[in-house]
BAFI-3210 file (N, C-alpha, C; in Angstrom, 3 decimals, decimal comma, padded with zeros to 6 digits):
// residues 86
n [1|2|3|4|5|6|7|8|9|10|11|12|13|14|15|16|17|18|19|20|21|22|23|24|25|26|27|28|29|30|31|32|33|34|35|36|37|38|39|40|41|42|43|44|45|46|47|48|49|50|51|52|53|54|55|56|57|58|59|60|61|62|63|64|65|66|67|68|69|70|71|72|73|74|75|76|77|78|79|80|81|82|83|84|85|86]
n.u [017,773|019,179|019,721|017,169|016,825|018,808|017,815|015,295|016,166|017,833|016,212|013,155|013,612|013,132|010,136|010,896|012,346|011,361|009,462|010,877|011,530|009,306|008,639|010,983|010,640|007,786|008,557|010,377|008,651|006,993|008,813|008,748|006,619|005,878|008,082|006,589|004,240|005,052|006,558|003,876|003,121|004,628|003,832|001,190|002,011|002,846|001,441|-001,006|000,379|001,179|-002,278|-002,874|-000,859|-001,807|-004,668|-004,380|-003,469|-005,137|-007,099|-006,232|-005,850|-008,554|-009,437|-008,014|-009,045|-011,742|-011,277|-010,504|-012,650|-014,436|-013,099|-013,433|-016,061|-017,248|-015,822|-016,906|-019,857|-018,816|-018,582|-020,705|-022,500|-021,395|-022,076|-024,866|-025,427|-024,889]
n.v [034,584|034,154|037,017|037,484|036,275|037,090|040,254|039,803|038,536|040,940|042,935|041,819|041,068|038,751|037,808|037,582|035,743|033,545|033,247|032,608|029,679|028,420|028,727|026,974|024,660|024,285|023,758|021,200|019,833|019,054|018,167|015,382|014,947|014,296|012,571|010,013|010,126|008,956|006,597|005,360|005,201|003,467|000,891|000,315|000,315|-002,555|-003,572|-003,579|-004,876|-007,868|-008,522|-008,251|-010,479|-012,852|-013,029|-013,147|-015,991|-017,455|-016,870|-018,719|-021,195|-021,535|-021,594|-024,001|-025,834|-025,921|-026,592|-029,851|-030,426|-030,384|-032,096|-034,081|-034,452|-034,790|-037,390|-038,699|-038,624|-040,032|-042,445|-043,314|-043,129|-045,399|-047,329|-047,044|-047,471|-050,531]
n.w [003,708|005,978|007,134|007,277|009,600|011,559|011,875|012,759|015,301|016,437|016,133|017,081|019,597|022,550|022,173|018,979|018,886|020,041|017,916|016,251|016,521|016,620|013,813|013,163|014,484|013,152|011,026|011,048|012,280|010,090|008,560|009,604|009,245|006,382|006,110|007,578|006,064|003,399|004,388|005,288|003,065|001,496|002,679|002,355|-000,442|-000,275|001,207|-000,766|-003,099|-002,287|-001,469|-004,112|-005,343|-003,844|-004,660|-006,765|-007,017|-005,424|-007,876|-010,052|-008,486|-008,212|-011,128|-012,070|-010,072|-011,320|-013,652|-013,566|-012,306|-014,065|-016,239|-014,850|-014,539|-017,690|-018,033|-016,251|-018,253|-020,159|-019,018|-018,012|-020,667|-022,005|-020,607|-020,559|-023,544|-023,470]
ca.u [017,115|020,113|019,913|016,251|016,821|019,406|017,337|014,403|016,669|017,964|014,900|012,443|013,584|012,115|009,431|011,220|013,109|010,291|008,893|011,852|011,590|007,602|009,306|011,729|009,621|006,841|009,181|011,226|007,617|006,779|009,781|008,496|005,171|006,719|008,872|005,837|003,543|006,336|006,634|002,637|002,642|005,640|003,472|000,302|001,994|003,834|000,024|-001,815|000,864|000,504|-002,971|-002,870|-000,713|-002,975|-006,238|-004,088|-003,077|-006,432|-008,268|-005,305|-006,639|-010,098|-010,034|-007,643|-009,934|-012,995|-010,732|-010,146|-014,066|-015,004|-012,612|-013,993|-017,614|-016,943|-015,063|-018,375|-020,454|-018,143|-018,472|-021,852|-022,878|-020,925|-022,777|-026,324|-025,356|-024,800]
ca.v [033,951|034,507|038,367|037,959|035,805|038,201|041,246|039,342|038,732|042,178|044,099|041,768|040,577|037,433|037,327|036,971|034,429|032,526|032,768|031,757|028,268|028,059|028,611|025,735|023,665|023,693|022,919|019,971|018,802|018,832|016,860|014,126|014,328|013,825|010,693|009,170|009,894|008,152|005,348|004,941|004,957|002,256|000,164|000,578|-000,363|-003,590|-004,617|-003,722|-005,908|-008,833|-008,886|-008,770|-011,577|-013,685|-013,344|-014,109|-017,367|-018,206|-017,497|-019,339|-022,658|-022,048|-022,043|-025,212|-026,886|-025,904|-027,579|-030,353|-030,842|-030,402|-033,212|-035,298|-034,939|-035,433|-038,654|-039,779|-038,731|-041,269|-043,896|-043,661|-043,324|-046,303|-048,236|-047,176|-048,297|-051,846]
ca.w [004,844|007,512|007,066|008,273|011,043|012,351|011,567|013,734|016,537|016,505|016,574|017,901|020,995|023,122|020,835|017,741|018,902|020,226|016,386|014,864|017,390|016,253|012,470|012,805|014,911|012,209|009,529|011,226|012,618|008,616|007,500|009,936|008,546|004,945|006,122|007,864|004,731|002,221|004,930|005,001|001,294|001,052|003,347|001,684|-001,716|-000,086|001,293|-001,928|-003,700|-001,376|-001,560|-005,219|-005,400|-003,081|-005,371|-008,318|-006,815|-005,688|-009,155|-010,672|-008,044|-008,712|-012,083|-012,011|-009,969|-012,048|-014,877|-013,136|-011,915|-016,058|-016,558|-014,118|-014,934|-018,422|-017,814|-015,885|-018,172|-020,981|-018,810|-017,536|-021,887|-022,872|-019,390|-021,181|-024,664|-023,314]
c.u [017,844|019,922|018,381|016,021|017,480|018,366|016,171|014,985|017,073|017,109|013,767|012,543|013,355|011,529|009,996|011,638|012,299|009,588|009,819|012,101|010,323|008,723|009,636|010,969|008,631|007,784|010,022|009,636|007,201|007,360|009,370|007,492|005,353|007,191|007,630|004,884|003,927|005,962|004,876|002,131|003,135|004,681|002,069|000,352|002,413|002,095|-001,009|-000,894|000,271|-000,864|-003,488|-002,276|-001,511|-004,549|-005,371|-004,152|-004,400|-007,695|-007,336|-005,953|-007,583|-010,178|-008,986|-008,765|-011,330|-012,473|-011,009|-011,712|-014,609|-014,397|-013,360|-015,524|-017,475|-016,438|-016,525|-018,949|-020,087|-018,918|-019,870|-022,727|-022,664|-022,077|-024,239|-026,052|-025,825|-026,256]
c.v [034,304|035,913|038,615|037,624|036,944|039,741|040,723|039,806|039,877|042,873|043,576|041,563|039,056|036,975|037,097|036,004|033,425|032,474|032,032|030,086|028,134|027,552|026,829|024,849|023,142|023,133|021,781|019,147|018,055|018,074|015,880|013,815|013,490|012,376|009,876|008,861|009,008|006,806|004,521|004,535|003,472|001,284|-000,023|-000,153|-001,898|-004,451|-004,980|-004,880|-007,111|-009,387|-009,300|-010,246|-012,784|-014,106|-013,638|-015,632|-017,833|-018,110|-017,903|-021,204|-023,045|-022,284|-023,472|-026,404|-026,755|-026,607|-029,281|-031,002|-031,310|-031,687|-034,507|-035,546|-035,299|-036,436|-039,502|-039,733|-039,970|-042,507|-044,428|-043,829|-044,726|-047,486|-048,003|-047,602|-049,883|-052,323]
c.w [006,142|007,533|007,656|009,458|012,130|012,535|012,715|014,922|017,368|017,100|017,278|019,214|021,338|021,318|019,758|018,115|019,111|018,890|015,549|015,292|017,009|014,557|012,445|013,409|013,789|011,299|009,796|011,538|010,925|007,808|008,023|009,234|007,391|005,233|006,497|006,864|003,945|003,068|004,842|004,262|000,966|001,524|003,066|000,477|-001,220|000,049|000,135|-003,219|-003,671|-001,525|-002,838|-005,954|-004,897|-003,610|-006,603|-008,064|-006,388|-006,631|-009,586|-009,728|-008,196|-010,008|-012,350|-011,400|-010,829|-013,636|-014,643|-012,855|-013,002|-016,274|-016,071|-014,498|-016,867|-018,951|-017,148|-016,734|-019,626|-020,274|-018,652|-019,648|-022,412|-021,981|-020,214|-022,670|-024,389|-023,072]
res [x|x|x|x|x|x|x|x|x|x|x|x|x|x|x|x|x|x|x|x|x|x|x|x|x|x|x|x|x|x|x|x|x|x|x|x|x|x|x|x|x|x|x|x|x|x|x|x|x|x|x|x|x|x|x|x|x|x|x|x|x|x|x|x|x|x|x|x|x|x|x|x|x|x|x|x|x|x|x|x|x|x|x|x|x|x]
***
């Protein structure tokens, strides 16, 4: 890789050098891309967590309270049976 940089500089001139600053330019612009991708991802998985937790916990309340409702109407419908016996 160093043997062509030099070899650039050498023989092309300006211009090479101004390619070999495009070169590194693209490839440091590229490592940012990379970190910001990764970081987008991390932040992506942290929300898709999150939101997963959040619908667990509210079908975990609904179906408590839909327990909880069953109980109760079944408790009326005891009392209201034993009230028509009489």
């Amino acid at each position: 890789m160093m043997e062509m940089i030099y070899d650039i500089l050498l023989n092309a001139g300006p211009i090479g050098l101004l390619a070999l600053y495009a070169i590194y330019s693209n490839s440091q612009s590229e490592k940012r891309i990379e970190i910001l991708l990764e970081k987008k991802e991390e932040k992506e998985e942290q929300i898709r967590e999150r939101w997963i937790s959040v619908v667990e916990k509210l079908q975990k309340e609904r179906d408590e309270l839909e327990k909880d409702i069953s109980r109760r109407l079944e408790h009326i419908e005891k009392i209201l049976e034993k009230q028509h016996e009489k």
